[in-house]
N, CA, C and O of each residue as an XYZ file, in Angstrom:
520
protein
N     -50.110     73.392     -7.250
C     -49.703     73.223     -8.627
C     -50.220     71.872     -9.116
O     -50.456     71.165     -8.137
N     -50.472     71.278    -10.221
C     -51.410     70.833    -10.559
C     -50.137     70.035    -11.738
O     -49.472     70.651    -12.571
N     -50.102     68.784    -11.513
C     -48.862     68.430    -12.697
C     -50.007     67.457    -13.949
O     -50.997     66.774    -13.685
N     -49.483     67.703    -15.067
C     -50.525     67.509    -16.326
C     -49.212     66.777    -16.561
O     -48.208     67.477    -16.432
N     -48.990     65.216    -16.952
C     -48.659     64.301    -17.886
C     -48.760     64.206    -18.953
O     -49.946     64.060    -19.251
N     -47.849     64.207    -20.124
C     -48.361     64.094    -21.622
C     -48.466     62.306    -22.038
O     -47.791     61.416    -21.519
N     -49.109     62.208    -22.697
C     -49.115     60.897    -23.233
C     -47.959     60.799    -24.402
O     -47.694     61.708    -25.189
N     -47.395     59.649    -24.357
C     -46.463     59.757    -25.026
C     -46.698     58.342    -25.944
O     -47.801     57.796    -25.922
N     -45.405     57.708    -26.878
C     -45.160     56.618    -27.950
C     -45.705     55.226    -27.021
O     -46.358     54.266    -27.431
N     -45.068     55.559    -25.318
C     -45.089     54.144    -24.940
C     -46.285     53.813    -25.012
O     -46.403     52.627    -25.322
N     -47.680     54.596    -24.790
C     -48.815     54.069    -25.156
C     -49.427     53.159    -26.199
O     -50.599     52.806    -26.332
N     -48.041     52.784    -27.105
C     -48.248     52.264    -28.422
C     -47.164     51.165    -28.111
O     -46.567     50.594    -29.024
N     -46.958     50.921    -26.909
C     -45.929     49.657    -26.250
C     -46.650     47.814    -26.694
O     -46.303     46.774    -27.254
N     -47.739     48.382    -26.019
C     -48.537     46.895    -26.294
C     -49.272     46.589    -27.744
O     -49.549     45.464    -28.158
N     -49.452     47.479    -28.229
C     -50.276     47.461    -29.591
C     -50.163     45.999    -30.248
O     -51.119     45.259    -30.479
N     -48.648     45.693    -30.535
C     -48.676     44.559    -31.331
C     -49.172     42.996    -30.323
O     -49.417     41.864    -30.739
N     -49.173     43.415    -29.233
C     -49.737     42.303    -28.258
C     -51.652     42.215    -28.476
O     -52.319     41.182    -28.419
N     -52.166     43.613    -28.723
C     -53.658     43.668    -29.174
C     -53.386     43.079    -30.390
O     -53.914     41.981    -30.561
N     -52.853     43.420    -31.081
C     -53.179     42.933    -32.622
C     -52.834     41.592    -32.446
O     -53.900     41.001    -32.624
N     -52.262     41.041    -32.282
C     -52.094     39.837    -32.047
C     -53.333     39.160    -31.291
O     -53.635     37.986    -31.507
N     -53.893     39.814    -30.568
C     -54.729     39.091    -29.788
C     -56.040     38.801    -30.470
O     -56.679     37.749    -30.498
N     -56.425     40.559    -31.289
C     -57.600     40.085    -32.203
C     -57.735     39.285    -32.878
O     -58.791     38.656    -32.955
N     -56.479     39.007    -33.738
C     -56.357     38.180    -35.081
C     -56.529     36.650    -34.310
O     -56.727     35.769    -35.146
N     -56.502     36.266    -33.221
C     -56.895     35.209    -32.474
C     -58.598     34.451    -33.062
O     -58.978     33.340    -33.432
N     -59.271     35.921    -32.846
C     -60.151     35.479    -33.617
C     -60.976     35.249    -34.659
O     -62.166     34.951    -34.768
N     -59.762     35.526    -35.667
C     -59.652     35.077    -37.435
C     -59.322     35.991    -37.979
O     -59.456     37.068    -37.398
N     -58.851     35.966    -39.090
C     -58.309     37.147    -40.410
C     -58.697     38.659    -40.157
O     -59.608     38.627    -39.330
N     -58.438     39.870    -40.471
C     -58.901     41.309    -40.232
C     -57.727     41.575    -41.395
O     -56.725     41.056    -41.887
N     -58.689     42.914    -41.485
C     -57.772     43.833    -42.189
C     -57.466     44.882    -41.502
O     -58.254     45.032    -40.568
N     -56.561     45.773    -41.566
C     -55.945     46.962    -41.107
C     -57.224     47.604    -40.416
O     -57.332     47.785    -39.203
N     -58.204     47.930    -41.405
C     -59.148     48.773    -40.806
C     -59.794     48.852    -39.864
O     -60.124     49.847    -39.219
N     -60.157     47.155    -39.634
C     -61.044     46.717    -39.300
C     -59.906     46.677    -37.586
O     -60.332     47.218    -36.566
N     -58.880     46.143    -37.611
C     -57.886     46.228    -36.216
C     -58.187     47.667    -35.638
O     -58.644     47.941    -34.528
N     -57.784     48.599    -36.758
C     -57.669     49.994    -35.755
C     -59.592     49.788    -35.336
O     -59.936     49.444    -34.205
N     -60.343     49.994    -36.157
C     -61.418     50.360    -35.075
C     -61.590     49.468    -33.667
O     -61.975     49.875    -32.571
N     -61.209     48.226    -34.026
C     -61.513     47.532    -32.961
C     -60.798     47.926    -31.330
O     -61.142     47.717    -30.167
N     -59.190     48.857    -32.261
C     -58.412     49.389    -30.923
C     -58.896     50.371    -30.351
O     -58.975     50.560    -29.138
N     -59.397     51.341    -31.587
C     -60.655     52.595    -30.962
C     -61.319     52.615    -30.145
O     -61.303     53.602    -29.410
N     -62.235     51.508    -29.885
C     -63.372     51.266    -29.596
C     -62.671     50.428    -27.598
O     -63.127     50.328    -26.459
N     -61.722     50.157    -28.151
C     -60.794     49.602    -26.467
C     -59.934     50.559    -25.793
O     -59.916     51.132    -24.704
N     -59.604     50.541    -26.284
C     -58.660     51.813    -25.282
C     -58.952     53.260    -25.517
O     -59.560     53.807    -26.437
N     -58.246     53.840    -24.239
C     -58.836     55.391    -23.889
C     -58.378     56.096    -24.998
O     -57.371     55.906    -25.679
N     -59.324     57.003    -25.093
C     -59.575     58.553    -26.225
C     -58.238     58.925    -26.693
O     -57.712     59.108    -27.790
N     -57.740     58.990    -24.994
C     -56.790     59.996    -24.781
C     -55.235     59.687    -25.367
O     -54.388     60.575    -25.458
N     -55.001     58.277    -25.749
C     -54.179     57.633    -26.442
C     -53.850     57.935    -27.902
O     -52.697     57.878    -28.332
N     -54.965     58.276    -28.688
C     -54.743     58.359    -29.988
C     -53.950     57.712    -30.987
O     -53.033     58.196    -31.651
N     -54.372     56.675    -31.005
C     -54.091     55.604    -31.572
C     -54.132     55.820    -32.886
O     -55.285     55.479    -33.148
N     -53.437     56.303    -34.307
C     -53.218     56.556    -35.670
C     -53.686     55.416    -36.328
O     -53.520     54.344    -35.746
N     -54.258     55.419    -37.460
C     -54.160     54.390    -37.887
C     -52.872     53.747    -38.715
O     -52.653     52.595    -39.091
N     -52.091     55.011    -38.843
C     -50.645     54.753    -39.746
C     -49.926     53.874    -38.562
O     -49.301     52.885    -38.944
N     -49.967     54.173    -37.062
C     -49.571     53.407    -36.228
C     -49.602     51.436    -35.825
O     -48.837     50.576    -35.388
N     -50.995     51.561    -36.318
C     -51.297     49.951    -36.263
C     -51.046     49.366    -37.857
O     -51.136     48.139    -37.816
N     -50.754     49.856    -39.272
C     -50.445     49.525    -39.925
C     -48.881     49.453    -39.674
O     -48.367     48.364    -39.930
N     -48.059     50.457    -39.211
C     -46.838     50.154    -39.010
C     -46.362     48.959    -38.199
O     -45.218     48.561    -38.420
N     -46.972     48.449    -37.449
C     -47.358     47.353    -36.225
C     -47.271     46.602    -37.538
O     -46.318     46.591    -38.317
N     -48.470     45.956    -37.651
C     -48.878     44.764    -38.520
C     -47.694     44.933    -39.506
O     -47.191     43.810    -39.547
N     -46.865     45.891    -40.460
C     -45.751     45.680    -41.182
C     -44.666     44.762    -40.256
O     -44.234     43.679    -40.653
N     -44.294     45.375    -38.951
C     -43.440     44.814    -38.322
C     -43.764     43.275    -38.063
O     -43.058     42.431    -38.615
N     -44.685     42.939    -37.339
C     -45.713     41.599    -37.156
C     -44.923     40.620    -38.137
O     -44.211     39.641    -37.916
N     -45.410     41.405    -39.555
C     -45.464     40.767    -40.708
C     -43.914     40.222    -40.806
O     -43.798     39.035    -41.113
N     -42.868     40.881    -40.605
C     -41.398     41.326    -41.435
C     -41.128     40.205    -40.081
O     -40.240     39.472    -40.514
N     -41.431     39.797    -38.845
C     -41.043     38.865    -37.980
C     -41.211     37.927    -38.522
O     -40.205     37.353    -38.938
N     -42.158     37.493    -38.706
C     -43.220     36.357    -39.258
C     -44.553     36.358    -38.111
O     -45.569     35.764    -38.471
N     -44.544     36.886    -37.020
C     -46.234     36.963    -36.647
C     -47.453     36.775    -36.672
O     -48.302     36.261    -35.943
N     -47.342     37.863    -38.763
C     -48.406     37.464    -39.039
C     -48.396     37.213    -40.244
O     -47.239     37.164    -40.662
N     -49.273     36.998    -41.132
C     -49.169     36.979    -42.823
C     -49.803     37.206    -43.247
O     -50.891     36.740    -42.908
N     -49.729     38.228    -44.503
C     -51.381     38.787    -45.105
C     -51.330     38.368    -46.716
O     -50.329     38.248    -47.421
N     -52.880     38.163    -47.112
C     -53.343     38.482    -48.355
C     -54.024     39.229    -48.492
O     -54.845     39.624    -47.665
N     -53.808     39.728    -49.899
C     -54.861     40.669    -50.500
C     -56.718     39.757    -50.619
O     -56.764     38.582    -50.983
N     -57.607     40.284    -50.375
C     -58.470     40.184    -50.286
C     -59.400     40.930    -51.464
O     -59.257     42.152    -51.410
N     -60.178     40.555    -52.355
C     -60.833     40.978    -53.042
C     -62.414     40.425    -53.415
O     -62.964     40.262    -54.504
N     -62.750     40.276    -52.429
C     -63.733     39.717    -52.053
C     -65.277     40.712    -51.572
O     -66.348     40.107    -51.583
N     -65.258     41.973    -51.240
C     -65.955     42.431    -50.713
C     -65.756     43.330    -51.585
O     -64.629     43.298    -52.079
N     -67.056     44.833    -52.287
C     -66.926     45.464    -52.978
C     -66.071     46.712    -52.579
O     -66.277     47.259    -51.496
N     -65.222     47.115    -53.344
C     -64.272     48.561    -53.388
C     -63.302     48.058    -53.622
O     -63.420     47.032    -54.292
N     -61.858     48.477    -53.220
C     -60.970     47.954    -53.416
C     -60.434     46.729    -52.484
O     -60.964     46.353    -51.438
N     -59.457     46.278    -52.995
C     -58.833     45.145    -52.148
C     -58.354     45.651    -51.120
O     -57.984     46.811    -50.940
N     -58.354     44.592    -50.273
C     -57.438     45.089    -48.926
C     -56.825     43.932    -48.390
O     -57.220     42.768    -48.332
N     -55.881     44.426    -48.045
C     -54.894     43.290    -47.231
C     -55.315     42.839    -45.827
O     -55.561     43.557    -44.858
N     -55.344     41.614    -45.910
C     -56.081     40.374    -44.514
C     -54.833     39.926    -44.030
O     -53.914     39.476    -44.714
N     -54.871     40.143    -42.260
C     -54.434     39.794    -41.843
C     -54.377     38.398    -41.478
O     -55.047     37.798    -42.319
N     -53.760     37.347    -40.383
C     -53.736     36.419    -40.190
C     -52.452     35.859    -38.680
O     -51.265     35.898    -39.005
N     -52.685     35.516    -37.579
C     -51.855     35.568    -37.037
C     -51.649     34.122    -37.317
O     -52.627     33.387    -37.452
N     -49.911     33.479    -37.452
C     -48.914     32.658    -37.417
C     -48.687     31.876    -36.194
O     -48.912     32.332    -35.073
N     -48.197     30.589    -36.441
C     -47.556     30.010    -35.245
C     -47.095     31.059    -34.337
O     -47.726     31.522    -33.386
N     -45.561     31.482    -34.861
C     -45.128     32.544    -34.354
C     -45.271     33.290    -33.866
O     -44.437     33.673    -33.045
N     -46.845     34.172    -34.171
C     -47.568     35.303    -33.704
C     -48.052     34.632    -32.484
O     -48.202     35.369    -31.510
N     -48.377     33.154    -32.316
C     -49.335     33.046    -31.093
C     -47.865     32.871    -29.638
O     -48.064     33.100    -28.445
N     -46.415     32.387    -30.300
C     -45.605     32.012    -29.505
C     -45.354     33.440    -28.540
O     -45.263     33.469    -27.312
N     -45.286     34.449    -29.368
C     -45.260     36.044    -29.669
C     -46.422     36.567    -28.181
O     -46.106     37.203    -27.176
N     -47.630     36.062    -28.529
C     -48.775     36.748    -27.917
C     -48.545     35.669    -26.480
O     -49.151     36.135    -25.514
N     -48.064     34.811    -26.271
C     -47.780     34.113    -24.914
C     -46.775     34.673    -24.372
O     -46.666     34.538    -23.153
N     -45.341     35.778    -25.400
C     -44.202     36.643    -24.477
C     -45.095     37.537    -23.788
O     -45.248     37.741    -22.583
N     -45.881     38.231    -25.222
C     -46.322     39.676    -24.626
C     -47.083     39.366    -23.426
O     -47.244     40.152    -22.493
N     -47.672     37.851    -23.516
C     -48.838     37.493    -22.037
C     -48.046     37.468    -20.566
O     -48.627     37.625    -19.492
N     -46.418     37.211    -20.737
C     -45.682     36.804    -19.643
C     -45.417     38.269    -18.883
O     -45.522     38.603    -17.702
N     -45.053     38.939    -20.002
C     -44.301     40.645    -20.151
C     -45.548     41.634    -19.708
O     -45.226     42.676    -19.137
N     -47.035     41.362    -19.947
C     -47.533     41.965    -19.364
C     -48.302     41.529    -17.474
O     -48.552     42.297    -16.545
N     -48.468     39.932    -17.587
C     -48.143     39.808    -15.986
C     -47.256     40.312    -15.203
O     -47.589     40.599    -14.053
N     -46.005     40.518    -15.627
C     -44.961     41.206    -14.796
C     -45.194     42.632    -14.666
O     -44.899     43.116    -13.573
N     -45.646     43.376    -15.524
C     -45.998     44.631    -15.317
C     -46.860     44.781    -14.758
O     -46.716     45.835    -14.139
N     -47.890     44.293    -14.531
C     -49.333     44.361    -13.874
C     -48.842     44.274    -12.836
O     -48.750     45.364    -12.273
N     -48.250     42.978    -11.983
C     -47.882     42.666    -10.778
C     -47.021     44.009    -10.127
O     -47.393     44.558     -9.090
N     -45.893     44.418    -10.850
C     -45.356     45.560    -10.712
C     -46.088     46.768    -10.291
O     -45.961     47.166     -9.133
N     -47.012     47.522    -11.320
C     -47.875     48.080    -10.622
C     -49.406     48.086     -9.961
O     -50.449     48.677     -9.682
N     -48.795     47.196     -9.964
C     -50.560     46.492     -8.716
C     -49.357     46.966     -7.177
O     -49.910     47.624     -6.296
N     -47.986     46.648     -6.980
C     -47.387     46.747     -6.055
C     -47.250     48.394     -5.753
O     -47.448     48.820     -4.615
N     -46.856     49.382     -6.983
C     -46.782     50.375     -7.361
C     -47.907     51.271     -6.408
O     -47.706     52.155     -5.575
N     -49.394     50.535     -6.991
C     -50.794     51.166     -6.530
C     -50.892     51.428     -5.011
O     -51.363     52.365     -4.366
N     -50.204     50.128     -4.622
C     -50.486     49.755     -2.833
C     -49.612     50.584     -1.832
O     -49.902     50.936     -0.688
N     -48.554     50.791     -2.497
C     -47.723     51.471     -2.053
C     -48.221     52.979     -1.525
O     -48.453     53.393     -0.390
N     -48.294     53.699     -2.997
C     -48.972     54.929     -2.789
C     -50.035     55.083     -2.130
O     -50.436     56.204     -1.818
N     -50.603     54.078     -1.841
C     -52.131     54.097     -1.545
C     -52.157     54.293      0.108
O     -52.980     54.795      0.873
N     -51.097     53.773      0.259
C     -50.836     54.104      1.945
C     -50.381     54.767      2.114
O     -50.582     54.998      3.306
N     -49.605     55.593      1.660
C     -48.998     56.919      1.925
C     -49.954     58.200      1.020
O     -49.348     59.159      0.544
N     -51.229     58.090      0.889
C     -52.349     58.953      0.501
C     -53.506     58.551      1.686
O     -54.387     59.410      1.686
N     -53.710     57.653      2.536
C     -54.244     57.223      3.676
C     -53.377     57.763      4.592
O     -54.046     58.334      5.454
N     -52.047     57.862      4.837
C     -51.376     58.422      5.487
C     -51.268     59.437      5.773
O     -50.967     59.845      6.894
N     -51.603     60.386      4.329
C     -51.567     62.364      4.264
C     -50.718     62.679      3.586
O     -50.846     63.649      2.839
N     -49.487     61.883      3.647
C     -48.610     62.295      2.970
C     -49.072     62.511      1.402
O     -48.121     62.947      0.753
N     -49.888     62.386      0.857
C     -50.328     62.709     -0.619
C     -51.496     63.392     -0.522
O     -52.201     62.985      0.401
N     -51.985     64.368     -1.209
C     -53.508     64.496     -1.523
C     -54.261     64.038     -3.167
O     -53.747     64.558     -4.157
N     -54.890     63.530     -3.274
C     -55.746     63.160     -4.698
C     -55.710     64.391     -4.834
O     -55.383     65.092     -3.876
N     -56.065     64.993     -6.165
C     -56.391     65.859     -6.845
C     -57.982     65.693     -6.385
O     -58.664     64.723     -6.054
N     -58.329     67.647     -6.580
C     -59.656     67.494     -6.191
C     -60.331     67.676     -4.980
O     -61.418     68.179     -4.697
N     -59.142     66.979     -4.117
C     -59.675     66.979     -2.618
C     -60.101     68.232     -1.798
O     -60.509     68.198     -0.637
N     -59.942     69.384     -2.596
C     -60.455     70.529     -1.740
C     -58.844     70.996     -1.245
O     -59.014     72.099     -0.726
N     -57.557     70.698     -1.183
C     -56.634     71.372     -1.136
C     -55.847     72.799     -1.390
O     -54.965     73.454     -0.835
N     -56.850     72.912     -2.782
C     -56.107     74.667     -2.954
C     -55.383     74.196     -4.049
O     -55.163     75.145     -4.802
N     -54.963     73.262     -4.431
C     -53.811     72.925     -5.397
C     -54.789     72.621     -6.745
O     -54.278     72.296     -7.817
């Protein structure tokens, strides 16, 4: 039997830790964030763009980040981001919060990993029947 995982919301756990991280390296607008998240993380995530605007609202409503309208480039205006003191105090939690998780499953990996060297597991694939 063959177990299929759905992707779920938590995939949208770190988001405001990316956005935060881009705006590191100067102003963006909405649009311009989601492609940049597109273009980083897997397919299989599906990342909305109503999702990273909802982000950057929240960002915003903390203090994080702060936007102006922009009318500078031809079409309509768009709102520029900007990350805040705050946002960078923000992007040093999410930096602490994601070492601990990493470490977690880096321990997670090793674990299993010997008990799939062991037999007790098979990878998918392996020619099992499953």
């Amino acid at each position: 039997m063959t177990c299929q995982m759905e992707f779920n919301s938590k995939q949208n756990r770190h988001l405001p830790a990316f956005l935060l991280l881009f705006l590191l390296d100067g102003e963006a607008h909405g649009g311009a964030l989601w492609n940049r998240i597109r273009t980083m993380l897997p397919e299989e995530w599906n990342i909305d763009s109503g999702a990273v605007y909802r982000v950057l609202r929240d960002l915003e409503q903390r203090g994080s980040v702060q936007s102006t309208w922009s009318m500078d480039e031809s079409g309509p205006p768009k709102r520029v981001y900007r990350i805040t003191d705050a946002g960078k105090q923000e992007l040093m939690w999410w930096r602490k919060d994601i070492q601990l998780r990493k470490q977690n499953l880096e321990s997670f990996l090793q674990m299993i990993e010997k008990h799939i060297q062991a037999g007790a597991l098979k990878l998918e694939g392996d020619g099992n029947g499953e």
